[in-house]
PASE-502599 format. One record per residue: residue in one letter; z, x, y of N, C-alpha, C, O in turn. Coordinates in steps of 0.02 Angstrom, whole numbers, padded with zeros to 5 digits, always signed. Each point is the difference from the previous one (the first is absolute). Last residue first. Layout:
N
AZXYZXYZXYZXY
...
END
This chain:
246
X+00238+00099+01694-00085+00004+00050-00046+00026-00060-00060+00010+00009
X+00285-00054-00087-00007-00044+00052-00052+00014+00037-00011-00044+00042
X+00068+00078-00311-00036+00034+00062-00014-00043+00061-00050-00035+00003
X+00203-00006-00237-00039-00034+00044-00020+00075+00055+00046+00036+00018
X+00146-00030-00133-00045+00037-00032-00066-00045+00023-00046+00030-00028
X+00248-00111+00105+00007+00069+00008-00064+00039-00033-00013+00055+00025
X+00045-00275-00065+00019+00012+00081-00015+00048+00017-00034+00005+00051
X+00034-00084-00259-00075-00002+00044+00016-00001+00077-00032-00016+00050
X+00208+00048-00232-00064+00071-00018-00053-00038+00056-00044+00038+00020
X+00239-00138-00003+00037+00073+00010-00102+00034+00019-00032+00029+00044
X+00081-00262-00128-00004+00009+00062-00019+00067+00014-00052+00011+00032
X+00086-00035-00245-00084-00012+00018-00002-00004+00090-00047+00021+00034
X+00258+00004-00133-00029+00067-00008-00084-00026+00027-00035+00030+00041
X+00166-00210-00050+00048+00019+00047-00030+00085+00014+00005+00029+00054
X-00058-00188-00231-00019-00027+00054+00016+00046+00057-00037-00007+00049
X+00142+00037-00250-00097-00005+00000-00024-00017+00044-00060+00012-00001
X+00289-00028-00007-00017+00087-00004-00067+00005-00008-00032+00050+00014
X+00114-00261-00045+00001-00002+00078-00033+00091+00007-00045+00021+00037
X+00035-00095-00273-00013-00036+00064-00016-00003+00085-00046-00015+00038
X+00190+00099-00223-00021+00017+00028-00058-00031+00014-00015+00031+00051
X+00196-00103-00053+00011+00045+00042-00068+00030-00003-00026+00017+00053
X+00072-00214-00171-00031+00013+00062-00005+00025+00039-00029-00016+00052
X+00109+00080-00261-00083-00051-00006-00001-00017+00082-00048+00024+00031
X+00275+00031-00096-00055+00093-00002-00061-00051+00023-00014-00002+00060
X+00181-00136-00129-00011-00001+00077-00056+00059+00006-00049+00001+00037
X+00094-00136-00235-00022-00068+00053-00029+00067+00080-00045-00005+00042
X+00151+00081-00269-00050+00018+00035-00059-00030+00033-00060+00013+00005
X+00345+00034+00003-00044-00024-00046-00085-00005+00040-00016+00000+00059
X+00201+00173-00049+00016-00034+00031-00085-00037-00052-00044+00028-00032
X+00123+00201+00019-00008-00049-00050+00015-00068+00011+00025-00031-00047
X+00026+00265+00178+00037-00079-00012-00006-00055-00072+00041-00034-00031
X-00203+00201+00113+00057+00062-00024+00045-00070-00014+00000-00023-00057
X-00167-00074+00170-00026+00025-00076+00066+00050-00046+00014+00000-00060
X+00008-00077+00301+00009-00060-00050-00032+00007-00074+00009-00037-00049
X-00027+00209+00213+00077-00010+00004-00003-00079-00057+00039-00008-00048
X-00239+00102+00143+00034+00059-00063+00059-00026-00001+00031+00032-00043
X-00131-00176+00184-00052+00023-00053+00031+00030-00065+00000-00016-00059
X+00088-00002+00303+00011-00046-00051-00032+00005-00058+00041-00003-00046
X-00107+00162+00176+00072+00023-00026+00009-00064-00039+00002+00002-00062
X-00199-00036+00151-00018+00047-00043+00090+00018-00026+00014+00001-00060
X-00057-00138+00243+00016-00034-00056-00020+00049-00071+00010-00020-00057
X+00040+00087+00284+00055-00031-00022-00010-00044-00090+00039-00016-00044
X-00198+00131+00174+00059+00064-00031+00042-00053-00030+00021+00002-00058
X-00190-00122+00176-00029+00050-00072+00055+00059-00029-00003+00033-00052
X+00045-00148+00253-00003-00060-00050-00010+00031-00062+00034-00005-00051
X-00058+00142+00233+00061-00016-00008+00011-00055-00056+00049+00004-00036
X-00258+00066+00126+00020+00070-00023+00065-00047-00025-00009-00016-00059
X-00086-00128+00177-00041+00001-00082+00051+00076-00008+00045-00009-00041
X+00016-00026+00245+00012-00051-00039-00026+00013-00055+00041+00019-00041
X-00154+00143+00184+00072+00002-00017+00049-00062-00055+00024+00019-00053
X-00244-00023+00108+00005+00020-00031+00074+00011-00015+00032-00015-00050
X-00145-00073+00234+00046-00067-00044+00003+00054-00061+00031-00033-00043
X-00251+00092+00200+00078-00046+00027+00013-00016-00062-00041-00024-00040
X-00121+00167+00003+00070+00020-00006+00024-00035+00035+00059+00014+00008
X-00297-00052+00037+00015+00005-00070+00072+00027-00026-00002-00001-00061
X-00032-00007+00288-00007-00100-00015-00001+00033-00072+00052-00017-00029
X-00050+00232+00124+00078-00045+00000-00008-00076-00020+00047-00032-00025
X-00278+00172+00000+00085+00027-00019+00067-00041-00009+00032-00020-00049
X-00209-00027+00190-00018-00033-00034+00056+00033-00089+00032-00030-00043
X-00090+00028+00328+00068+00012-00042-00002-00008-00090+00055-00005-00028
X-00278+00032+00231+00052-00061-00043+00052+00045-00038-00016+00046-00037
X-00171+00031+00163+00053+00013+00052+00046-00055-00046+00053-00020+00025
X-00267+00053-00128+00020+00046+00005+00062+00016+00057+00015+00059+00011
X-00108-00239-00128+00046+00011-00012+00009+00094+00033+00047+00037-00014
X-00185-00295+00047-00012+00063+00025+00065+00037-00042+00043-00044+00005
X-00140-00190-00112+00043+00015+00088+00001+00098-00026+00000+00029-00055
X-00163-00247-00032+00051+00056-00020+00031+00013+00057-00013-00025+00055
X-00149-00153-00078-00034+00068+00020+00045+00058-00027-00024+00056-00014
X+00086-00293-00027-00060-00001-00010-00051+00077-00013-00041+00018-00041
X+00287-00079+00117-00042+00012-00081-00040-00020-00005-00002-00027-00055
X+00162+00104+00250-00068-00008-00035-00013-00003-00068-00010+00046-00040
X+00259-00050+00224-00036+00010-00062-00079-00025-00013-00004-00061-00006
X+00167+00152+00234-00037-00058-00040-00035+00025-00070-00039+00047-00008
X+00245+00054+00151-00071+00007-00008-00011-00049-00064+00026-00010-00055
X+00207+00085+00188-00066-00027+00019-00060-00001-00015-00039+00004+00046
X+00244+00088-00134-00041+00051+00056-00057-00033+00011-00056+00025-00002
X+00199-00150-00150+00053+00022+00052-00039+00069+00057+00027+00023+00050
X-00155-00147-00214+00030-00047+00061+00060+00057+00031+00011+00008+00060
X-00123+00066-00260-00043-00012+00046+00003-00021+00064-00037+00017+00046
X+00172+00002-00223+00018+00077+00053-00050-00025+00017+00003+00019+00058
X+00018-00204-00176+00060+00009+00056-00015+00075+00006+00045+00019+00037
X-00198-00081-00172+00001-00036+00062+00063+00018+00035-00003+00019+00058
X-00003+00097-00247-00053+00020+00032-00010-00044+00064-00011+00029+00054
X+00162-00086-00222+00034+00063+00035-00073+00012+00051+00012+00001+00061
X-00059-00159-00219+00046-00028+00046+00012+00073+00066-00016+00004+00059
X-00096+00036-00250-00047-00026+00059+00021-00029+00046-00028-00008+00054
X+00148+00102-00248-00044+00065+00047-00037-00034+00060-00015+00028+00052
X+00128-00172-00201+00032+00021+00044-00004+00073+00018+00044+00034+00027
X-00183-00138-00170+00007-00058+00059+00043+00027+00030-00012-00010+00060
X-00038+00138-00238-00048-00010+00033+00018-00025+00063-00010+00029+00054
X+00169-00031-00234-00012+00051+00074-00047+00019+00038+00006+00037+00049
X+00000-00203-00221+00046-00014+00064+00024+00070+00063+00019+00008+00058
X-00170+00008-00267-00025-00062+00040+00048-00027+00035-00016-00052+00030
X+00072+00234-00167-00075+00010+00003-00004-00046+00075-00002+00023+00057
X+00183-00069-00177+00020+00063+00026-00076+00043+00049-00001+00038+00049
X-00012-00206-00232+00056-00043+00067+00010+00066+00041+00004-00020+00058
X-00099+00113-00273-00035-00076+00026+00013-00003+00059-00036+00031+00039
X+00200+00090-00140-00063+00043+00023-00033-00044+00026+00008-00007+00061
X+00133-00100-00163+00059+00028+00062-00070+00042+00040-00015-00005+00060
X-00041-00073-00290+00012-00051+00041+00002+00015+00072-00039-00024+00040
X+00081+00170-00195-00065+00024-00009+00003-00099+00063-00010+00007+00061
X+00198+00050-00145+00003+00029+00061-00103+00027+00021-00025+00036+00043
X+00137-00212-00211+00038-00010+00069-00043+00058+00047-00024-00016+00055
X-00049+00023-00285-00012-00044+00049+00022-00008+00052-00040-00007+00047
X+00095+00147-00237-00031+00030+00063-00018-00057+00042+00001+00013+00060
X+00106-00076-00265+00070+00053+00081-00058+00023+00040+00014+00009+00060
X-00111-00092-00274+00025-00059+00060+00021+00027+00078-00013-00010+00060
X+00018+00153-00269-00066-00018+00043-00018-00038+00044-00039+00011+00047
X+00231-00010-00195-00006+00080+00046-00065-00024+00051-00001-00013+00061
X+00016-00132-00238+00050-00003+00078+00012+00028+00037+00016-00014+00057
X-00144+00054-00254-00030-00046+00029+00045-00040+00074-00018-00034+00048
X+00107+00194-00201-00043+00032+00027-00038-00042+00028-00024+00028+00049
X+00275-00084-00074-00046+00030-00061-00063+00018+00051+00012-00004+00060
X+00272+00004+00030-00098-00025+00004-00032+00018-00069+00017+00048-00034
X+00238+00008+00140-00028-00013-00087-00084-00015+00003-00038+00014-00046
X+00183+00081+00241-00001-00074-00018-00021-00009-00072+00012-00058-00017
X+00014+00280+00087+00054-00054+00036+00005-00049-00006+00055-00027+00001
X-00224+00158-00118+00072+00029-00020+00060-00058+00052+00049-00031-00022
X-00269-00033+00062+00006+00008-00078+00062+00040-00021+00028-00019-00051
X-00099+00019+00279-00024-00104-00027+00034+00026-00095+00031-00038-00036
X-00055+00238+00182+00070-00040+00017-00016-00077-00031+00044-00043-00007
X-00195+00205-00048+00054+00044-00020+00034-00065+00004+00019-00032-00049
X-00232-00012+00148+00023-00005-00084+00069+00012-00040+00020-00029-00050
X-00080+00053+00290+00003-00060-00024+00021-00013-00074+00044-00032-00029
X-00086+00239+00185+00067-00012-00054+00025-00065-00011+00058-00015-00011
X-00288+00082+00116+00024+00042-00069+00054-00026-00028+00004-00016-00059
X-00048-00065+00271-00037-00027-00031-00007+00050-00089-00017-00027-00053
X+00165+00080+00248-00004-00053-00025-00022-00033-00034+00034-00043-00027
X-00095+00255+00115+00056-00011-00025+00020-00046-00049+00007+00009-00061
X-00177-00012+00207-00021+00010-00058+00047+00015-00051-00007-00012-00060
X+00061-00066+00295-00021-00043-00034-00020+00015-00067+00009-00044-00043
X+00055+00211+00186+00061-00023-00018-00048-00068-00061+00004+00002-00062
X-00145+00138+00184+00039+00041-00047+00037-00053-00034-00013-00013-00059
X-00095-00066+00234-00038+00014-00035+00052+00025-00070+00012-00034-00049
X+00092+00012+00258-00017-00040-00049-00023+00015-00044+00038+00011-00047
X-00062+00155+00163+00087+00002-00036-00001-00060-00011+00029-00004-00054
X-00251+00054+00160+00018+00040-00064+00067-00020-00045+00003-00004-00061
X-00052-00051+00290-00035-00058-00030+00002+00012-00072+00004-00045-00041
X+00105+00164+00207+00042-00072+00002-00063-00049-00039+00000-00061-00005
X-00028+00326+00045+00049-00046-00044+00017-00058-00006+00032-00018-00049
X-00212+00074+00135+00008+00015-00040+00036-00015-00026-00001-00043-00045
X+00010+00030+00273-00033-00056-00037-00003+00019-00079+00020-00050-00029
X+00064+00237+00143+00060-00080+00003-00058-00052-00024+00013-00024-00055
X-00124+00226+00095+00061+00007-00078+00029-00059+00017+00002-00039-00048
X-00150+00044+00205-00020-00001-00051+00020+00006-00071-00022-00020-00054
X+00131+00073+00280-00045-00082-00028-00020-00020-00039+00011-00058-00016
X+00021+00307+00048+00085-00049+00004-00006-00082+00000+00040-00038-00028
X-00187+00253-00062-00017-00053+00041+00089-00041-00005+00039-00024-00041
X-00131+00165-00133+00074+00046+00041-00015-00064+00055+00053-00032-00004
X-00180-00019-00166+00043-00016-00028+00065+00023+00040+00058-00018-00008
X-00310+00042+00044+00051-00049+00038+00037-00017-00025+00010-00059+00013
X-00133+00239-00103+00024+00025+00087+00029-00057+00028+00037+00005+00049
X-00153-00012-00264+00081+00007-00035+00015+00015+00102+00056-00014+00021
X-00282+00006-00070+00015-00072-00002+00090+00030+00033+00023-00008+00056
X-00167+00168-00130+00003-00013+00058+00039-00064+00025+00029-00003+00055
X-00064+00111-00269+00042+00001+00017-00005-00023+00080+00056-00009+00025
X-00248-00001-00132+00053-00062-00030+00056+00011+00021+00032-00052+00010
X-00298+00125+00088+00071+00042-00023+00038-00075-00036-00025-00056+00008
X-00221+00024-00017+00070-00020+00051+00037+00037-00033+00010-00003-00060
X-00267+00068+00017+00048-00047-00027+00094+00005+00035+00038+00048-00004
X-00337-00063+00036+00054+00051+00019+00066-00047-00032+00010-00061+00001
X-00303+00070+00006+00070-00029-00026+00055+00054+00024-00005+00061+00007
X-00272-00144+00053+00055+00028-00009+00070-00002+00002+00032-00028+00044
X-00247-00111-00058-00012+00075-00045+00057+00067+00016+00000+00056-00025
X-00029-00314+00099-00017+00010-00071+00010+00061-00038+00012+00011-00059
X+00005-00125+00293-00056+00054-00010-00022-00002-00063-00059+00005-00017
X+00243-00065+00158-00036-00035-00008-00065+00015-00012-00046-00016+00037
X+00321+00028-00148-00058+00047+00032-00060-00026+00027-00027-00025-00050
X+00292+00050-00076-00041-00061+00023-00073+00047+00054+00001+00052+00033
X+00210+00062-00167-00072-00007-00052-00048-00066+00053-00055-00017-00021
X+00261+00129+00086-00003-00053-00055-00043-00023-00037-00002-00042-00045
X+00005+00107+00314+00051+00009-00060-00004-00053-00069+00001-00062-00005
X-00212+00095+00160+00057-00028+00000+00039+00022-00030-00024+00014-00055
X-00230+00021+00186+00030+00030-00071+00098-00030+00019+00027+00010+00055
X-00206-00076+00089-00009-00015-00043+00036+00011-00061+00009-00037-00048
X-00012+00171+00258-00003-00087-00013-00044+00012-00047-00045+00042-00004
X+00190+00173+00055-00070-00018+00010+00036-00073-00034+00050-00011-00034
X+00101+00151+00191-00010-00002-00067-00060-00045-00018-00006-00045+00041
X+00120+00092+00171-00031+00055-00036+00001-00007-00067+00016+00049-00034
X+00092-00219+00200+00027+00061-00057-00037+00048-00032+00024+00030-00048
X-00124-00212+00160+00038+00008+00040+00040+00073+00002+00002+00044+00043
X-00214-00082-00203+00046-00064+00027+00024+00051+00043-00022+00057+00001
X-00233-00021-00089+00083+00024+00010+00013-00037+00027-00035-00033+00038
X-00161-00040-00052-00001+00053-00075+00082+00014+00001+00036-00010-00049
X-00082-00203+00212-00031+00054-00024+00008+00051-00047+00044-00023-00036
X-00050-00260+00153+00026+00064-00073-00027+00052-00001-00055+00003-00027
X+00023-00219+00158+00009+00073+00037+00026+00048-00045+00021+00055+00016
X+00028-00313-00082-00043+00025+00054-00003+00079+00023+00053+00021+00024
X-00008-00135-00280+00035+00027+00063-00045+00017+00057-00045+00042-00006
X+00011-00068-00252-00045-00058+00080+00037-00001+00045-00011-00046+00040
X-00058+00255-00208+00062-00055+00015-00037-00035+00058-00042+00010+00043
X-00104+00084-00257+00016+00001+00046+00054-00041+00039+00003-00060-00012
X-00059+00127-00248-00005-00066+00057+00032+00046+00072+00052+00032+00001
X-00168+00058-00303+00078-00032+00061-00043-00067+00050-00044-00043-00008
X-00013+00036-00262-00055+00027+00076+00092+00021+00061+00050-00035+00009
X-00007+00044-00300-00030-00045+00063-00027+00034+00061+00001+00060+00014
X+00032-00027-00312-00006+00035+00082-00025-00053+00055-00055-00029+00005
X+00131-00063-00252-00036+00069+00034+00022+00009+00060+00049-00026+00027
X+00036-00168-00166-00062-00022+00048-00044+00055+00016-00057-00010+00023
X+00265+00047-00152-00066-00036-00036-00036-00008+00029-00055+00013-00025
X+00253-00004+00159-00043+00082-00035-00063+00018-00055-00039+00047-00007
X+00140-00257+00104-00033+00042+00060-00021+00076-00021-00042+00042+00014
X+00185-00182-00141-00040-00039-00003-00075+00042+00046-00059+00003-00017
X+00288+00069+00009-00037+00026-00079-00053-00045+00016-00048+00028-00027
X+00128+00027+00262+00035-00017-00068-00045-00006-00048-00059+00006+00013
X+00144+00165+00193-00051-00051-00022+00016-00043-00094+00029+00014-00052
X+00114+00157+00192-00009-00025+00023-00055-00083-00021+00010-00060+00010
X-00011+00307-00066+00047-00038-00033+00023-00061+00021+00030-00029-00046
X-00244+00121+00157+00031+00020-00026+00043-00054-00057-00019-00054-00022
X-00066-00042+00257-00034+00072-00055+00043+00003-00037+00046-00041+00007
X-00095-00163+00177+00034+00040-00055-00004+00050-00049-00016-00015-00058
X-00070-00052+00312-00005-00023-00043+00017+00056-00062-00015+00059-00008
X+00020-00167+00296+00046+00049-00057-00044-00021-00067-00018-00058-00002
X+00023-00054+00216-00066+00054-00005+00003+00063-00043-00030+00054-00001
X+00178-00251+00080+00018+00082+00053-00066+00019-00050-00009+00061+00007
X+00053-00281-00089-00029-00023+00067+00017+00098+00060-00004+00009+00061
X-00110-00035-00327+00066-00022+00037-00022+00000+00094-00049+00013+00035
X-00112+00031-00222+00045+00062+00036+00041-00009+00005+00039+00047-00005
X-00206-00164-00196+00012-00023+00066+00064+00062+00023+00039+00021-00043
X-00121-00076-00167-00049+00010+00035-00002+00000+00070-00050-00005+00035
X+00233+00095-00166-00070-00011-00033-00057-00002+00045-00034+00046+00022
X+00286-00049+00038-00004+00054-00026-00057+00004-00039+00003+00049-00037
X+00102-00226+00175-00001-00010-00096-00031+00084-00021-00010+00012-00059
X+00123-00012+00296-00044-00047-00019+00002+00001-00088+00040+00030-00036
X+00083+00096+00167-00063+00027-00015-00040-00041-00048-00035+00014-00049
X+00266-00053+00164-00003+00049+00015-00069+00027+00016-00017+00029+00051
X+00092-00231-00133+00001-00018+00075+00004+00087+00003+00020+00009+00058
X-00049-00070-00257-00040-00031+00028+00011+00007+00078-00045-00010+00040
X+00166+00120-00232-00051+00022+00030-00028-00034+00056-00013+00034+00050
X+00141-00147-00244+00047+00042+00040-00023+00066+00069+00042+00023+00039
X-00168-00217-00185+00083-00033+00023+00043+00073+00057+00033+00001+00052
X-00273+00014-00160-00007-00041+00039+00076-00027+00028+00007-00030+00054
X-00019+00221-00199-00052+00001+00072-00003-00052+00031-00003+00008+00061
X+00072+00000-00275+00058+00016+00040-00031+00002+00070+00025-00028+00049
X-00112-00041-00260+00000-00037+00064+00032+00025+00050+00006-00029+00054
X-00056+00152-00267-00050-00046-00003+00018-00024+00071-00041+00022+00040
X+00235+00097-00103-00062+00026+00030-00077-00007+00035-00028+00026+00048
X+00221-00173-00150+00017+00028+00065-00072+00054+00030-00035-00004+00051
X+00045-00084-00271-00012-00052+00024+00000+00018+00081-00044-00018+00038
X+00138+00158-00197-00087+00010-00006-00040-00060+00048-00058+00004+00020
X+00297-00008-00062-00030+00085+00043-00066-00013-00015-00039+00022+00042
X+00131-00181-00162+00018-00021+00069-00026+00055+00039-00034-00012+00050
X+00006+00052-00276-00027-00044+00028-00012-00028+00071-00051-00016+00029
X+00203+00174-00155-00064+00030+00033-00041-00056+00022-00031+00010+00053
X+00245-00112-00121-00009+00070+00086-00057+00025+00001-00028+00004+00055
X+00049-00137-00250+00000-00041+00060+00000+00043+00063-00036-00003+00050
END
């Protein structure tokens, strides 16, 4: 099933995860005049042979960018030419892990992350040594919080969009949705982190309740909607923070 699914990713990956970078990476550049070389391209496109490049439809493009470094050729193998590859340092990435912004969003989207998988391993352990469960009940136990993910998805949606009108209103500026609204002088940072603090606090409180009524052996009317709420409460965590606000 994994090579499958990987093989499936490759075949389309271009069109879900590329597209707004370098277009489907075939027959067409994308909308920067980029087109996909290398490791980069997918098994479907590599069957296809050798493609034609593309010129960028950037107004006024010339051979050298800004940075002395020639257009067309990209970190990463992306290229609009076809014919030359360069492949992205990898340790380069690791330079915004010292980033003092950049490590705090990290963490605060990562240490859920962490904690929830936690959880989700020592389902089996705690439903069956603490409670007795047979295995078809074990299995049950993931519902609450595969649920909690669901609800967690689609209410923090709405209250990313809530938060978004009110920092909209409190610095005066009218919302467009038709055309979009301008974000480059928008706060758009803080409307995505109003109210975290609270979620930060609910989520400690009920992650301790969590471990405290399982060590308790308190019955298991209550763990089930804890977690639950811990599913709901990390999905806040991960699309807040791991979301790219521009």
């Amino acid at each position: 099933m994994g090579v499958l699914k990987f093989g499936h990713l490759r075949r389309c990956g271009s069109a879900v995860d590329r597209h707004g970078i370098a277009g489907d990476g075939e027959e067409r550049c994308g909308e920067w005049g980029v087109e996909v070389a290398g490791w980069r391209r997918t098994w479907w496109s590599m069957l296809k042979g050798k493609r034609k490049g593309c010129k960028s439809r950037k107004d006024g493009a010339n051979n050298m960018g800004e940075d002395g470094e020639e257009k067309g050729v990209h970190p990463g193998g992306i290229s609009d030419t076809g014919k030359k590859f360069r492949m992205a340092n990898p340790s380069a990435c690791l330079r915004i892990l010292f980033w003092r912004d950049t490590a705090l969003v990290l963490w605060m989207s990562s240490s859920p992350y962490a904690v929830w998988y936690c959880i989700q391993t020592s389902i089996p352990l705690i439903y069956k040594d603490t409670y007795g469960f047979n295995e078809l009940q074990i299995g049950l136990t993931y519902l609450p919080g595969a649920t909690g993910v669901i609800l967690g998805s689609y209410l923090n949606g709405k209250m990313m969009d809530r938060n978004y009108r009110v920092t909209a209103r409190s610095i005066g500026r009218t919302i467009d949705k038709v055309s979009g609204d301008d974000l480059d002088d928008f706060p758009i940072e803080k409307a995505r982190a109003r109210g975290s603090y609270y979620l930060l606090i609910v989520y400690t409180c009920a992650l301790a309740g969590y471990g405290w009524v399982v060590r308790r052996r308190v019955h298991e009317g209550v763990p089930l909607p804890l977690q639950l709420m811990l599913g709901m409460l990390w999905t806040s965590f991960q699309q807040t923070c791991s979301c790219p606000a521009r």
